[in-house]
N, C-alpha and C positions, 0 to 999 in steps of 0.2 A: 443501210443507214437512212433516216431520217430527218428529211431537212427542213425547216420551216424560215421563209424569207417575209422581213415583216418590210416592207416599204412603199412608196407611193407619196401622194401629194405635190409633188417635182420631179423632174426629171435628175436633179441632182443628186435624188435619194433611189428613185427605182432603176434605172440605166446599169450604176454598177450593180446592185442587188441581181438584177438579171443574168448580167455577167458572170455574174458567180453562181446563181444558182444552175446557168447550163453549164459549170463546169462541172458543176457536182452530177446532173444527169450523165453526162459524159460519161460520170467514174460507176453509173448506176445508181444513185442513190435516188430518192424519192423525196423530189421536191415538192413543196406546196408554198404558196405566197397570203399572207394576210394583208388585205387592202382592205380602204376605207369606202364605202357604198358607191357605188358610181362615180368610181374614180377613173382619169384619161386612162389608167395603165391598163386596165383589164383590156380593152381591143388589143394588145400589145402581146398578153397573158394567149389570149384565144390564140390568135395568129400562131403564138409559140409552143402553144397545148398543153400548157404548163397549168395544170387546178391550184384552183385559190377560191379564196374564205373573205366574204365582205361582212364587214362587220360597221358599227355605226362610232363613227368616232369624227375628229376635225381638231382644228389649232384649239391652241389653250391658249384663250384670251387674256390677259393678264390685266387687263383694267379693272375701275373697279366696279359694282354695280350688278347688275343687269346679266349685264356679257359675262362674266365674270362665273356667275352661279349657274348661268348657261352651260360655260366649257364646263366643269366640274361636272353636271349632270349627264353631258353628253360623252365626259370620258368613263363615269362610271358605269354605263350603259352598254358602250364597250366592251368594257374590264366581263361585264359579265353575258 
């Protein structure tokens, strides 16, 4: 089995993600983590020896403006 764990940016979102995906190791399956470029989790990831995929992404700014066409650009960048 195949697992791909997408989190990171907080510890509120990577911590359980972790949790779960060494349960899945546990059962054998083949975990991988998608994070965002230089994000705290990867030292987390190494330590764990768990591979993962940085990819270029961040908050989706919701103002308007500027920022705005920024996150948009920066998520479709991402996407692909």
């Amino acid at each position: 089995m195949k697992i791909i764990v997408v989190a990171g940016g907080t510890g509120g979102h990577f911590y359980p993600g972790l949790s779960v995906a060494k349960e899945f190791i546990n059962r054998n399956a083949d975990v991988s983590f998608i994070v965002r470029k230089e994000d705290f989790v990867i030292a987390s990831l190494k330590r764990e020896n768990i591979p993962y995929f940085e990819i270029s992404a961040g908050g989706f700014d919701r103002s308007r403006g500027w920022k705005l066409l920024f996150s948009i650009v920066k998520l479709a960048g991402g996407f692909f």
